[in-house]
PDB file with one MODEL, atoms N, CA, C and O in Angstrom:
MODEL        1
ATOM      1  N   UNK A   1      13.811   3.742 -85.409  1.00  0.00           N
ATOM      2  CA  UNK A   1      15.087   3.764 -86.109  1.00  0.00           C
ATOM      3  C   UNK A   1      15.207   2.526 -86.978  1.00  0.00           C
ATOM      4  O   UNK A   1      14.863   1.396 -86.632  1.00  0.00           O
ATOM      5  N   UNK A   2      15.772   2.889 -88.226  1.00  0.00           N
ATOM      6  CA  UNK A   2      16.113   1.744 -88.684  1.00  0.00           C
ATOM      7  C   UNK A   2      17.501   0.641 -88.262  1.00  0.00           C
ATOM      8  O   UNK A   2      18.352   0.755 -87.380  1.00  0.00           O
ATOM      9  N   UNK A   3      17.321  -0.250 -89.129  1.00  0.00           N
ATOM     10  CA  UNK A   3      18.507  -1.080 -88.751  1.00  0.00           C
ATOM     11  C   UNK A   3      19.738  -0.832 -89.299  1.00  0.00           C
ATOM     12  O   UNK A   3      20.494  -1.721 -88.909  1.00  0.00           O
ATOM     13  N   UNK A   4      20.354   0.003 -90.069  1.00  0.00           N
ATOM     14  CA  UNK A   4      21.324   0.841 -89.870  1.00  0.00           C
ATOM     15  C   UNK A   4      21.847   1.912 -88.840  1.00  0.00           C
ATOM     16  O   UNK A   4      22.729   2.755 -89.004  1.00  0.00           O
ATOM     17  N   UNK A   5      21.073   1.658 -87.744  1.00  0.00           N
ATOM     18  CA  UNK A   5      21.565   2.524 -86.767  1.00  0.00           C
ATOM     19  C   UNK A   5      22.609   2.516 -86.315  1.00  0.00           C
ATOM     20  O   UNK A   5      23.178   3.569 -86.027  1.00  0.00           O
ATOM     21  N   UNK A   6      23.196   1.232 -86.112  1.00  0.00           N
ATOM     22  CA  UNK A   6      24.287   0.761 -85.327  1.00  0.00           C
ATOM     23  C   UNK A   6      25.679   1.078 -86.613  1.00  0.00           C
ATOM     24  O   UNK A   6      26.783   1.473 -86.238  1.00  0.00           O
ATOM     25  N   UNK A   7      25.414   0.868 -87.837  1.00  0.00           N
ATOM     26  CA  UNK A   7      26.840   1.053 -88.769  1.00  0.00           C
ATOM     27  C   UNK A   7      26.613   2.469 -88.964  1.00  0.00           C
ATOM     28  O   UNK A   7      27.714   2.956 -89.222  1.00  0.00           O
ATOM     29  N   UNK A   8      25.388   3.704 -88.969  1.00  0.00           N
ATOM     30  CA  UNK A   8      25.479   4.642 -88.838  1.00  0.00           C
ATOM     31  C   UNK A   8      26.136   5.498 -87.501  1.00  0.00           C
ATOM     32  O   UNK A   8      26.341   6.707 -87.618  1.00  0.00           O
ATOM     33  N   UNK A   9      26.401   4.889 -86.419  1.00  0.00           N
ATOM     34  CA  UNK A   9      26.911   5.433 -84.963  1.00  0.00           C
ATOM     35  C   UNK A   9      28.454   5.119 -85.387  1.00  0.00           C
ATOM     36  O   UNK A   9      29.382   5.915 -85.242  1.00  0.00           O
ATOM     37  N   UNK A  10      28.547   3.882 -85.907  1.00  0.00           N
ATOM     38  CA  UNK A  10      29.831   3.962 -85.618  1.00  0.00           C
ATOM     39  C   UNK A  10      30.793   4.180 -86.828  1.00  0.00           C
ATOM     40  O   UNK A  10      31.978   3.853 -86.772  1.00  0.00           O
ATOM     41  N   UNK A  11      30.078   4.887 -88.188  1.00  0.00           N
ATOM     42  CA  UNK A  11      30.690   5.838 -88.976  1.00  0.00           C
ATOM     43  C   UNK A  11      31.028   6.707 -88.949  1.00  0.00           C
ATOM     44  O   UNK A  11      32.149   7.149 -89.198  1.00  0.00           O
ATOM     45  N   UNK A  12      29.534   7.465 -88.429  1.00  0.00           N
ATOM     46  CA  UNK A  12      29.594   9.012 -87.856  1.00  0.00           C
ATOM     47  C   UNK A  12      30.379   9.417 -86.852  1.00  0.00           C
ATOM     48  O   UNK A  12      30.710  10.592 -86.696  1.00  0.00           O
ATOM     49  N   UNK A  13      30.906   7.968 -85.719  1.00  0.00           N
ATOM     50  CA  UNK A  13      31.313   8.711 -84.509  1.00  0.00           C
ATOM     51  C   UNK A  13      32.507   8.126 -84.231  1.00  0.00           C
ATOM     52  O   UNK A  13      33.440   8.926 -84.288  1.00  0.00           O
ATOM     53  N   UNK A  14      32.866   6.786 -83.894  1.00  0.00           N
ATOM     54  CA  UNK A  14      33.878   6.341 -83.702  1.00  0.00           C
ATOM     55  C   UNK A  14      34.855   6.256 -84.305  1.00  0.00           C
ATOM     56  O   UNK A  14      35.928   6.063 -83.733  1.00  0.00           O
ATOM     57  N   UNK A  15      34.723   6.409 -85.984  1.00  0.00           N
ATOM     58  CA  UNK A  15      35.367   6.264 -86.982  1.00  0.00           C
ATOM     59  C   UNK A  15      36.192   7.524 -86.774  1.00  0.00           C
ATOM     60  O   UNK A  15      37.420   7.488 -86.688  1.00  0.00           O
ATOM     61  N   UNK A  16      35.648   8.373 -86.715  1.00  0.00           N
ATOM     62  CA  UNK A  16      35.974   9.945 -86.589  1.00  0.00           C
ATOM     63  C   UNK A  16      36.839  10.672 -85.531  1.00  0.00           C
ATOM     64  O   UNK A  16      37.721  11.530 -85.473  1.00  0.00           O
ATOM     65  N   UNK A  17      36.122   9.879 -84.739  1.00  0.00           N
ATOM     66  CA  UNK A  17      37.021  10.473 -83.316  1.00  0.00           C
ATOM     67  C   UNK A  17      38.200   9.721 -83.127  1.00  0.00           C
ATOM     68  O   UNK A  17      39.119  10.283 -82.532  1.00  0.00           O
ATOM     69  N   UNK A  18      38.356   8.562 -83.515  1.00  0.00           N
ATOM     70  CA  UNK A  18      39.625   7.399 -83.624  1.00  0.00           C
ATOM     71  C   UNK A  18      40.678   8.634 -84.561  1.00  0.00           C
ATOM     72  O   UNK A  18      41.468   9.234 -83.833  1.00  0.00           O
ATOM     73  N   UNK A  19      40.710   8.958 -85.840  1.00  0.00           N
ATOM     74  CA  UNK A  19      40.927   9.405 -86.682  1.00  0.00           C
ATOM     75  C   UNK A  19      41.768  10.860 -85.994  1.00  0.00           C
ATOM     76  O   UNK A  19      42.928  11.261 -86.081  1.00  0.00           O
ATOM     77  N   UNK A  20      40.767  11.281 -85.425  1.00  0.00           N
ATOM     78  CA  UNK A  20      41.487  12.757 -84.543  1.00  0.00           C
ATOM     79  C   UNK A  20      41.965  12.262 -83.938  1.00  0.00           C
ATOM     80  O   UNK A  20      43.115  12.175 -84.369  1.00  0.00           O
ATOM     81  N   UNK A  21      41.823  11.577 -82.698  1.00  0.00           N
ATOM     82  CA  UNK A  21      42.726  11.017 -81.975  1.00  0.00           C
ATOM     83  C   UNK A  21      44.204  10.886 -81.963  1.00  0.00           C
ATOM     84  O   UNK A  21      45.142  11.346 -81.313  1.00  0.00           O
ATOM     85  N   UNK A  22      43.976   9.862 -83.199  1.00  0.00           N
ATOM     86  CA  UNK A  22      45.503   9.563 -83.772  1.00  0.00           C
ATOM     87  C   UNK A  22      46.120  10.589 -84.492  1.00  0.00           C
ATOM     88  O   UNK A  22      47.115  10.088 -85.016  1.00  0.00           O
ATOM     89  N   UNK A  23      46.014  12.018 -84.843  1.00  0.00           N
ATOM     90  CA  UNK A  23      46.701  13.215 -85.440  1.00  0.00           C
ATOM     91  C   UNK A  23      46.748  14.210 -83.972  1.00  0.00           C
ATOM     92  O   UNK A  23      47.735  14.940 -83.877  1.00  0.00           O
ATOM     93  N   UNK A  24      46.080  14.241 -83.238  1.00  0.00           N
ATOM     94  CA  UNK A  24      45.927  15.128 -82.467  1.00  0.00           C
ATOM     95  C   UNK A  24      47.099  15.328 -81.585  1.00  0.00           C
ATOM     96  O   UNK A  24      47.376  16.472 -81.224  1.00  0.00           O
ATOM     97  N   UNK A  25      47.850  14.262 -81.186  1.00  0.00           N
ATOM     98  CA  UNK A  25      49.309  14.593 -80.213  1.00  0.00           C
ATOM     99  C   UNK A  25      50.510  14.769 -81.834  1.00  0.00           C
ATOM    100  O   UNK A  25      51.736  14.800 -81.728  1.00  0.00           O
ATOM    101  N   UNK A  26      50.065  14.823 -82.632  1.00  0.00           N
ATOM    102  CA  UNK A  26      51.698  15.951 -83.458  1.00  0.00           C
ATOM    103  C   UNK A  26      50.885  16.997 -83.574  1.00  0.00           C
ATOM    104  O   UNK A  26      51.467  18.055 -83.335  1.00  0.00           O
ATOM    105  N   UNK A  27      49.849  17.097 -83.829  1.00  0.00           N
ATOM    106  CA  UNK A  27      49.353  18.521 -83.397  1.00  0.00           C
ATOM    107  C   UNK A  27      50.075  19.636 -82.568  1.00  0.00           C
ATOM    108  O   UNK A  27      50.673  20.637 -82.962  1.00  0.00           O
ATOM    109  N   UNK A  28      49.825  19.130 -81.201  1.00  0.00           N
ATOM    110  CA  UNK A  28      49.719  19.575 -80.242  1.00  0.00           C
ATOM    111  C   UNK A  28      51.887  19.496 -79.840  1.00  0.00           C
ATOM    112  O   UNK A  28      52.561  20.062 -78.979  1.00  0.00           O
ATOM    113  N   UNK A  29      52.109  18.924 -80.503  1.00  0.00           N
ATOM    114  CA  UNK A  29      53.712  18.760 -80.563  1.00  0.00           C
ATOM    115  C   UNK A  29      53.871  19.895 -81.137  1.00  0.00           C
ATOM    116  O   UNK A  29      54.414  20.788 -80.487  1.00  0.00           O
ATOM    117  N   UNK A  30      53.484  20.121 -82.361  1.00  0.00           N
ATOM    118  CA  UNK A  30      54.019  21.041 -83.305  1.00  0.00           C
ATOM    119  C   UNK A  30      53.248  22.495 -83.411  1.00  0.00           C
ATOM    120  O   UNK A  30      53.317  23.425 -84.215  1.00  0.00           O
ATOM    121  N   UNK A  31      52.253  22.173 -81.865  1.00  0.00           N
ATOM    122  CA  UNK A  31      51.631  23.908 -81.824  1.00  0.00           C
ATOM    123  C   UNK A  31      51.236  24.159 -82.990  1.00  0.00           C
ATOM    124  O   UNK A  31      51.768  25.095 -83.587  1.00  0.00           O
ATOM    125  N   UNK A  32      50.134  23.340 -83.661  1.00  0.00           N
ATOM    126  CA  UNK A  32      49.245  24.030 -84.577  1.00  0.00           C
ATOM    127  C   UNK A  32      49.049  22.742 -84.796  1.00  0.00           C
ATOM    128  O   UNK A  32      49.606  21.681 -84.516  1.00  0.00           O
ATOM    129  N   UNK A  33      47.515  23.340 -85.734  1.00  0.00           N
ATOM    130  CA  UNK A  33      47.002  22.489 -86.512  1.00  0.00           C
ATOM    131  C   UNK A  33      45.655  22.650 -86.425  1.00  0.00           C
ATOM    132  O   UNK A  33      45.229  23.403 -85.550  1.00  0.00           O
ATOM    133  N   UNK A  34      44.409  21.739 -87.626  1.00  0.00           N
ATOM    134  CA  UNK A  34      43.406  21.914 -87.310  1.00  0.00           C
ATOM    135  C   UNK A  34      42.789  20.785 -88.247  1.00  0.00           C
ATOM    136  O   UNK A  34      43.283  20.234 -89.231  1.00  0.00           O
ATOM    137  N   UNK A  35      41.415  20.597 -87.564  1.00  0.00           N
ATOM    138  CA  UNK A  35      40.617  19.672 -88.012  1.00  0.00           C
ATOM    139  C   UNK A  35      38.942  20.269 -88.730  1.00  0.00           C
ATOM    140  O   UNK A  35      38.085  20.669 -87.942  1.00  0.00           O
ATOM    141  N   UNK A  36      38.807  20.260 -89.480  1.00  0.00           N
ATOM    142  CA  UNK A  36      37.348  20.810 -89.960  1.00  0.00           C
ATOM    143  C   UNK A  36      36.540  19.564 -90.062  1.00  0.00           C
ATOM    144  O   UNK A  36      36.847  18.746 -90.929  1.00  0.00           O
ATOM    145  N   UNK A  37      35.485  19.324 -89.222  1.00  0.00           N
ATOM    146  CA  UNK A  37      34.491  18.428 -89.342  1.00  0.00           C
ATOM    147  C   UNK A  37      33.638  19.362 -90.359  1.00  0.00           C
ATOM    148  O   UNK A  37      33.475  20.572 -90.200  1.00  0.00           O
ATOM    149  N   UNK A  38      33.021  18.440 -91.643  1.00  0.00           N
ATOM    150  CA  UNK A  38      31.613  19.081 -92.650  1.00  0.00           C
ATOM    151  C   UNK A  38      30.881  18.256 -91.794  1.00  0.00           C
ATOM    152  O   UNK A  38      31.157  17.173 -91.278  1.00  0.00           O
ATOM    153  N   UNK A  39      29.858  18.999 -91.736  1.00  0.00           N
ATOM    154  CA  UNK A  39      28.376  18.027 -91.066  1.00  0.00           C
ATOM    155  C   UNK A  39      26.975  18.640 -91.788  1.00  0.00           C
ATOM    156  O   UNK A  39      26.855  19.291 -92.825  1.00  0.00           O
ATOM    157  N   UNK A  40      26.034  18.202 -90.887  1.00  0.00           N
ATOM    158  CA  UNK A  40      24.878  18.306 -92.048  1.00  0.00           C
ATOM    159  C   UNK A  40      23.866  19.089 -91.060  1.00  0.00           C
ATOM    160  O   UNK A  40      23.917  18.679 -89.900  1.00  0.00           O
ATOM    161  N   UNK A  41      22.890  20.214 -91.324  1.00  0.00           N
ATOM    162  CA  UNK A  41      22.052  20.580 -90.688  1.00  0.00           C
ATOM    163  C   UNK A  41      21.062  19.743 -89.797  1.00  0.00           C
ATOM    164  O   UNK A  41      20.433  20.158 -88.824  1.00  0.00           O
ATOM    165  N   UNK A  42      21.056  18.123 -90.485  1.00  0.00           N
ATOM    166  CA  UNK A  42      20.150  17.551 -89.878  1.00  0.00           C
ATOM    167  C   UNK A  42      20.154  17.289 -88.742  1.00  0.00           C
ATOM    168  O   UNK A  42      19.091  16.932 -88.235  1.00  0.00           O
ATOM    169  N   UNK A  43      21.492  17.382 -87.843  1.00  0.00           N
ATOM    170  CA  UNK A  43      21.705  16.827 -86.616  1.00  0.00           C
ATOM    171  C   UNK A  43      20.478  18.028 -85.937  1.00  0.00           C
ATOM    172  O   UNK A  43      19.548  17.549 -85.289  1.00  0.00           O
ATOM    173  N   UNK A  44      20.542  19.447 -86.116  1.00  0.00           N
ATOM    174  CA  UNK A  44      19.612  20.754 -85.606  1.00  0.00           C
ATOM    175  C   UNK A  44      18.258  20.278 -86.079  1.00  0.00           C
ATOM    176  O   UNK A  44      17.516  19.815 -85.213  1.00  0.00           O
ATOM    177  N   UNK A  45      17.754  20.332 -87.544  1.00  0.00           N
ATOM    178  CA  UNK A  45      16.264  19.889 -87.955  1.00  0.00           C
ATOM    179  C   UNK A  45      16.446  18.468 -88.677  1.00  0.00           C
ATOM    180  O   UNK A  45      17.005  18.227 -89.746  1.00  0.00           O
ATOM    181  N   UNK A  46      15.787  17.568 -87.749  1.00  0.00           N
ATOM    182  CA  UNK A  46      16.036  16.072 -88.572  1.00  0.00           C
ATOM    183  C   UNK A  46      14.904  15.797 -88.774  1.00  0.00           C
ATOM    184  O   UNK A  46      14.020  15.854 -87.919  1.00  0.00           O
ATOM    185  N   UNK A  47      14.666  15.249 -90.640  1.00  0.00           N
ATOM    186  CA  UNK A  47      13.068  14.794 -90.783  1.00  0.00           C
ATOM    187  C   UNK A  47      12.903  13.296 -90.520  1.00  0.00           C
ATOM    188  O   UNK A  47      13.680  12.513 -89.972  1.00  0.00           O
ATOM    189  N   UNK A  48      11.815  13.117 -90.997  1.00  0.00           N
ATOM    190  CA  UNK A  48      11.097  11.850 -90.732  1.00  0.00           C
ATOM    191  C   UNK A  48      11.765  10.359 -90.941  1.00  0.00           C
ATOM    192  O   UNK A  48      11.559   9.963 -92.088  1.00  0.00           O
ATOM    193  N   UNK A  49      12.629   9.282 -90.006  1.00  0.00           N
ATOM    194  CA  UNK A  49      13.444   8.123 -90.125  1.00  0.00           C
ATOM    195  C   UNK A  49      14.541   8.573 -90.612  1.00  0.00           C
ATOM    196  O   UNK A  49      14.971   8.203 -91.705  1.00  0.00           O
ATOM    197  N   UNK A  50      15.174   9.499 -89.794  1.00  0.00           N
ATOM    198  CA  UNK A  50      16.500  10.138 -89.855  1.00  0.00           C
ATOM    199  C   UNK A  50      17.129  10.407 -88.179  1.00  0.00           C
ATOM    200  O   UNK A  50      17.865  11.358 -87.913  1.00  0.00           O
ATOM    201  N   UNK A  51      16.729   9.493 -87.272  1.00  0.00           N
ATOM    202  CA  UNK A  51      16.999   9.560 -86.213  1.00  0.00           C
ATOM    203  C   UNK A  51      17.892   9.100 -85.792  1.00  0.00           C
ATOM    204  O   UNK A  51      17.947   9.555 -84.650  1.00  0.00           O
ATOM    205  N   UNK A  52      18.868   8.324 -85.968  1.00  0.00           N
ATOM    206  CA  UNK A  52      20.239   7.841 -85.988  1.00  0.00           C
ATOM    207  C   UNK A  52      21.375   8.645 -86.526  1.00  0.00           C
ATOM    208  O   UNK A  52      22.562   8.625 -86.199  1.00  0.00           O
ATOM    209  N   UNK A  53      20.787   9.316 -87.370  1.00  0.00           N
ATOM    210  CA  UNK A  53      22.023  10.300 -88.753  1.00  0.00           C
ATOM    211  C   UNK A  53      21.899  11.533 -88.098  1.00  0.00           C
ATOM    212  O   UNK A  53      22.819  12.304 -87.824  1.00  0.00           O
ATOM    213  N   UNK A  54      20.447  11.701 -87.815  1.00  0.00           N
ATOM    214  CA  UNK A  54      20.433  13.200 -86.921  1.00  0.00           C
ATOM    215  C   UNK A  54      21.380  12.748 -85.685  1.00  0.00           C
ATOM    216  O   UNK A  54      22.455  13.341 -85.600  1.00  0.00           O
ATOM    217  N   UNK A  55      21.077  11.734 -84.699  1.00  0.00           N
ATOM    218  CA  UNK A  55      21.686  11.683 -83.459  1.00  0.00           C
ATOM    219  C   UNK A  55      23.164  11.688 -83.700  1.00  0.00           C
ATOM    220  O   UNK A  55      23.891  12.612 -83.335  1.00  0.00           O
ATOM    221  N   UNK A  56      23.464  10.914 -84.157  1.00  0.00           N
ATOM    222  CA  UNK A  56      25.188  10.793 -85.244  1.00  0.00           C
ATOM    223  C   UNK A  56      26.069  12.410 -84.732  1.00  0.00           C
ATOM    224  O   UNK A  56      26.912  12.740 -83.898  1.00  0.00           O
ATOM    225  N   UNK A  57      24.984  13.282 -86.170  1.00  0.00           N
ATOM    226  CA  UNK A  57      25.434  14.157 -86.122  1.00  0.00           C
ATOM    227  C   UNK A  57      25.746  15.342 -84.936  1.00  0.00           C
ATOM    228  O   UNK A  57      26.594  16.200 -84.694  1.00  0.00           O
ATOM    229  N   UNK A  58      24.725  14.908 -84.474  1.00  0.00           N
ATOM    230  CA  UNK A  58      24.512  16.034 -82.959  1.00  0.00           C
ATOM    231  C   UNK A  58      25.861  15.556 -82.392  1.00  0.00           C
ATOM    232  O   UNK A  58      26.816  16.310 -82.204  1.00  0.00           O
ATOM    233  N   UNK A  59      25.852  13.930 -82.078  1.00  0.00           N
ATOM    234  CA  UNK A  59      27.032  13.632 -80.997  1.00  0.00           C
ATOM    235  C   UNK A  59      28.113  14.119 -81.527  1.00  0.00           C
ATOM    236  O   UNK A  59      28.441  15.195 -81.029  1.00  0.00           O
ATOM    237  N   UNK A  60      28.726  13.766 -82.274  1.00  0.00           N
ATOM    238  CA  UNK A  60      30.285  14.204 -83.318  1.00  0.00           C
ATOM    239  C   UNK A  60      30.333  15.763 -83.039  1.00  0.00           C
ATOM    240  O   UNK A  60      31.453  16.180 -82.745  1.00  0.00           O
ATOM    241  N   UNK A  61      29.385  16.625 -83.079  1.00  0.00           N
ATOM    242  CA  UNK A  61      29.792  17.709 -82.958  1.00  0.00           C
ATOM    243  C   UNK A  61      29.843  18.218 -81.582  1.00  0.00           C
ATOM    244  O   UNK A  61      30.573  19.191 -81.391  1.00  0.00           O
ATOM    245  N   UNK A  62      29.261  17.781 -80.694  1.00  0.00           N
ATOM    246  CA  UNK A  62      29.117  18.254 -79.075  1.00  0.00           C
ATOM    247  C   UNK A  62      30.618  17.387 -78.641  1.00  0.00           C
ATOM    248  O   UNK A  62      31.411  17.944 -77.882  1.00  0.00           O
ATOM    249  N   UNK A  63      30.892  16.100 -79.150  1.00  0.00           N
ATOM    250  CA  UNK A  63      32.410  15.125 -78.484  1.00  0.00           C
ATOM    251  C   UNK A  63      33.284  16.541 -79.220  1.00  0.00           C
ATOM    252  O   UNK A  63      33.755  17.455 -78.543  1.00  0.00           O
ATOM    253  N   UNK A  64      33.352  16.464 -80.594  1.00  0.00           N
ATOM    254  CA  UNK A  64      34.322  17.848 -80.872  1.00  0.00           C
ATOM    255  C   UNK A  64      35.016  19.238 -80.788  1.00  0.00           C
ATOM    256  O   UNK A  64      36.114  19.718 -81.071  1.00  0.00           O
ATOM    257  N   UNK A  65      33.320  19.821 -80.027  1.00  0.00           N
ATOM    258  CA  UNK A  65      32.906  20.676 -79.390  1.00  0.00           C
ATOM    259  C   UNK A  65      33.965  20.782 -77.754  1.00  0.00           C
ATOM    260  O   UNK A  65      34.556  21.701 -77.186  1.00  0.00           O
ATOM    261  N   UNK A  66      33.747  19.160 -77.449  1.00  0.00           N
ATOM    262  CA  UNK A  66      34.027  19.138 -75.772  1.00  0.00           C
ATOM    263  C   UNK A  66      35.696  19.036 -76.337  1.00  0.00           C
ATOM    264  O   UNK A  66      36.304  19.817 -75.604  1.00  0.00           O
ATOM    265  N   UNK A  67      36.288  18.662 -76.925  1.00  0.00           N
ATOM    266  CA  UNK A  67      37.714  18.302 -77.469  1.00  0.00           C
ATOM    267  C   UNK A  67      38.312  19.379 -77.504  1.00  0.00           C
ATOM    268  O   UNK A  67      39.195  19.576 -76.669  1.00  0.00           O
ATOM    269  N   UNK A  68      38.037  20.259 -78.366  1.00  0.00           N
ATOM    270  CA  UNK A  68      38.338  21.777 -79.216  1.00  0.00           C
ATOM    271  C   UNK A  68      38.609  22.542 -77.320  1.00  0.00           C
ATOM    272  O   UNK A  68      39.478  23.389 -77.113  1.00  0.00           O
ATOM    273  N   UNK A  69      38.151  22.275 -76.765  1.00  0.00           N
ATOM    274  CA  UNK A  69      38.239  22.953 -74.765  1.00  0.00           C
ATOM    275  C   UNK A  69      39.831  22.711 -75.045  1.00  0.00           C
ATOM    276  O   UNK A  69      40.726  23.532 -75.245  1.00  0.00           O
ATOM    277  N   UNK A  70      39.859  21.199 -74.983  1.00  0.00           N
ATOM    278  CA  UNK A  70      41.190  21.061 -74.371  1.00  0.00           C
ATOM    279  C   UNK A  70      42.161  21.067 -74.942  1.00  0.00           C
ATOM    280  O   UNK A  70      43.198  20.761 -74.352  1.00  0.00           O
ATOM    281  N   UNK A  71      42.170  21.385 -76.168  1.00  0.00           N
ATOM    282  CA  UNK A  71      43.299  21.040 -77.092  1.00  0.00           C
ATOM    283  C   UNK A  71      43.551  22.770 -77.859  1.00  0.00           C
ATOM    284  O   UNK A  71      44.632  22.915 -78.428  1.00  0.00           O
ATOM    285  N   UNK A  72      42.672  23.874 -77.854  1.00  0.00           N
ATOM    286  CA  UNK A  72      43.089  25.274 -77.963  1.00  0.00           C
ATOM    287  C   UNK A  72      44.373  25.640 -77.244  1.00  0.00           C
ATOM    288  O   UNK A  72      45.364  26.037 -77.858  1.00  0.00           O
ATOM    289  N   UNK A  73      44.330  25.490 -75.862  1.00  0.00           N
ATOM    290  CA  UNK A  73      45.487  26.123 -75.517  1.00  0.00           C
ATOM    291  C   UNK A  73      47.374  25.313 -76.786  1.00  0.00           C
ATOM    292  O   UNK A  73      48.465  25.756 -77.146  1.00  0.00           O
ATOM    293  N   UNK A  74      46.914  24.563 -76.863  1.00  0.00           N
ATOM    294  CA  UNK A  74      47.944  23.158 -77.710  1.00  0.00           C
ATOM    295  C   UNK A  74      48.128  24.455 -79.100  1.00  0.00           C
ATOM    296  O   UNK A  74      49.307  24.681 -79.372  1.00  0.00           O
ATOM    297  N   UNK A  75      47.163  25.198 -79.866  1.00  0.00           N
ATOM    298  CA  UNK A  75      47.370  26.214 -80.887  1.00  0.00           C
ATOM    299  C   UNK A  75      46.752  24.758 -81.439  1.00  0.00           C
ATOM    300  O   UNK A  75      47.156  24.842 -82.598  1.00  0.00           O
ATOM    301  N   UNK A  76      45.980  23.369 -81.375  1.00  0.00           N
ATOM    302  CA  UNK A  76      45.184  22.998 -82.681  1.00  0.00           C
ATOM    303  C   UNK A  76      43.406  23.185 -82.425  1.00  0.00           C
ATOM    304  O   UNK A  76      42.940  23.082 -81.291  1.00  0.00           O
ATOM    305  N   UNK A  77      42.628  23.436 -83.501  1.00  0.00           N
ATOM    306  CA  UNK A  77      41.538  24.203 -84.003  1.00  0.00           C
ATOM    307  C   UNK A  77      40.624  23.142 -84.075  1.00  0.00           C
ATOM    308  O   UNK A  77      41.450  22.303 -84.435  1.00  0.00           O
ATOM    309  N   UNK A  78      39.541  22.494 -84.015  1.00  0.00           N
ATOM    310  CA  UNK A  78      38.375  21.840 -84.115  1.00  0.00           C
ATOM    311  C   UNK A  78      37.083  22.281 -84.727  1.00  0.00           C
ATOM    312  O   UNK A  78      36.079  21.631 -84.436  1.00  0.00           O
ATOM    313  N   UNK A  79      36.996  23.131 -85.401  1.00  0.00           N
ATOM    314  CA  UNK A  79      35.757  23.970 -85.668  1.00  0.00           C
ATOM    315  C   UNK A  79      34.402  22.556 -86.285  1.00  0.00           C
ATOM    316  O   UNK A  79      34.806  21.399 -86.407  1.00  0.00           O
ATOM    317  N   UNK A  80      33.472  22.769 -86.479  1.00  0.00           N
ATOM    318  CA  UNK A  80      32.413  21.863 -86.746  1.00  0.00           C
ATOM    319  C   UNK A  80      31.315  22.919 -87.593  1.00  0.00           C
ATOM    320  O   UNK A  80      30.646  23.808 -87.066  1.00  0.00           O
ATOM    321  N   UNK A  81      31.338  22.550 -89.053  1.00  0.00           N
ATOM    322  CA  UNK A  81      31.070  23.391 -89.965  1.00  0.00           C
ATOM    323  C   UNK A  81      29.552  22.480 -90.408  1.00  0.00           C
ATOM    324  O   UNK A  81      29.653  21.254 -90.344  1.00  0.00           O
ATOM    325  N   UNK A  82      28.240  23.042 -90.828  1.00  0.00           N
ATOM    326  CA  UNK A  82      27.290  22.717 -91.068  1.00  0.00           C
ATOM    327  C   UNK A  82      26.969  22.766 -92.360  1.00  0.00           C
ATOM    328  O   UNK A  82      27.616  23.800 -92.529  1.00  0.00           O
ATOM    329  N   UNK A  83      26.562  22.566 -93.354  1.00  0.00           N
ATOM    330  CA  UNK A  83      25.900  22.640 -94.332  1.00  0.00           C
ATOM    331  C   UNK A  83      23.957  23.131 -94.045  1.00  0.00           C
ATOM    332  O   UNK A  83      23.238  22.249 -93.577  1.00  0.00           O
ATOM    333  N   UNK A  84      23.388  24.394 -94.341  1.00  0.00           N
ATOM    334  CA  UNK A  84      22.475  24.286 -94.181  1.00  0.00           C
ATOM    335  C   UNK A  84      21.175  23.654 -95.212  1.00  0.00           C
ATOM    336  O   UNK A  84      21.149  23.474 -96.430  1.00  0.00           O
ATOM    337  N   UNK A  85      20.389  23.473 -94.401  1.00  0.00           N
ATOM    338  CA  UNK A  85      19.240  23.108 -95.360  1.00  0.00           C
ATOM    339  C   UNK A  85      18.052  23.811 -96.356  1.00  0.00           C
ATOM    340  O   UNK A  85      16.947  24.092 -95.892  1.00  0.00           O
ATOM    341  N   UNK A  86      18.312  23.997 -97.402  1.00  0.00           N
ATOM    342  CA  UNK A  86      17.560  24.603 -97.973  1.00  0.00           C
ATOM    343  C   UNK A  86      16.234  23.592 -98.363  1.00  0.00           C
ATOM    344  O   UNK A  86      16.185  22.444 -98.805  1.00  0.00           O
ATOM    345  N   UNK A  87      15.096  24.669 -97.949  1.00  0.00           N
ATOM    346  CA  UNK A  87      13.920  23.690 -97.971  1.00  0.00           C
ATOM    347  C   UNK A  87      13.203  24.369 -99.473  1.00  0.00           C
ATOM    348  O   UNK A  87      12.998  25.522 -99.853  1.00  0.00           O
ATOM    349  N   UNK A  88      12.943  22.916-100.108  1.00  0.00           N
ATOM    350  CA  UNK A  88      12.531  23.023-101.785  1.00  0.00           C
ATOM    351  C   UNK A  88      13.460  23.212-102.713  1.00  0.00           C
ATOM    352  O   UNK A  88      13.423  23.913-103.724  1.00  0.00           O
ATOM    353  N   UNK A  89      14.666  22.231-102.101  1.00  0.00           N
ATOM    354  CA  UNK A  89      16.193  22.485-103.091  1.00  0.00           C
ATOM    355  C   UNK A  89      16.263  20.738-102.962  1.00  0.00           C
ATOM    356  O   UNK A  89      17.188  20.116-103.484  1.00  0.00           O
TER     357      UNK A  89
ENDMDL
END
């Protein structure tokens, strides 16, 4: 990994989940709402010194994943949307 690993973890992840965090109880006040994470295929196929951005991505969507459990019954939405990879684009 390179040495951006560490400002890549805590862009991808903490930044993010802080962010929901703090919207997520008027959410859940006001019975609705929703959050769309964009993410990137790479977290599924990550190439070569992309192991931090891949890991990034995997985590953000499995913490969101585990979130979206508890906060459905509340009526707010978490979905985690991918961009795929087109190979030779």
């Amino acid at each position: 990994m390179n040495v951006n690993a560490n400002r890549i973890r805590r862009s991808s992840g903490r930044m993010l989940l802080a962010g929901m965090l703090a919207v997520i109880p008027g959410m859940r006040r006001r019975n609705s709402g929703s959050i769309v994470h964009m993410s990137s295929d790479d977290g599924r196929a990550p190439g070569a010194g992309a192991g931090a951005y891949s890991a990034s991505k995997m985590a953000l969507a499995a913490a969101t994943e585990s979130l979206s459990y508890e906060v459905r019954p509340d009526g707010v939405q978490l979905p985690v949307r991918s961009e795929e990879r087109r190979v030779g684009k």
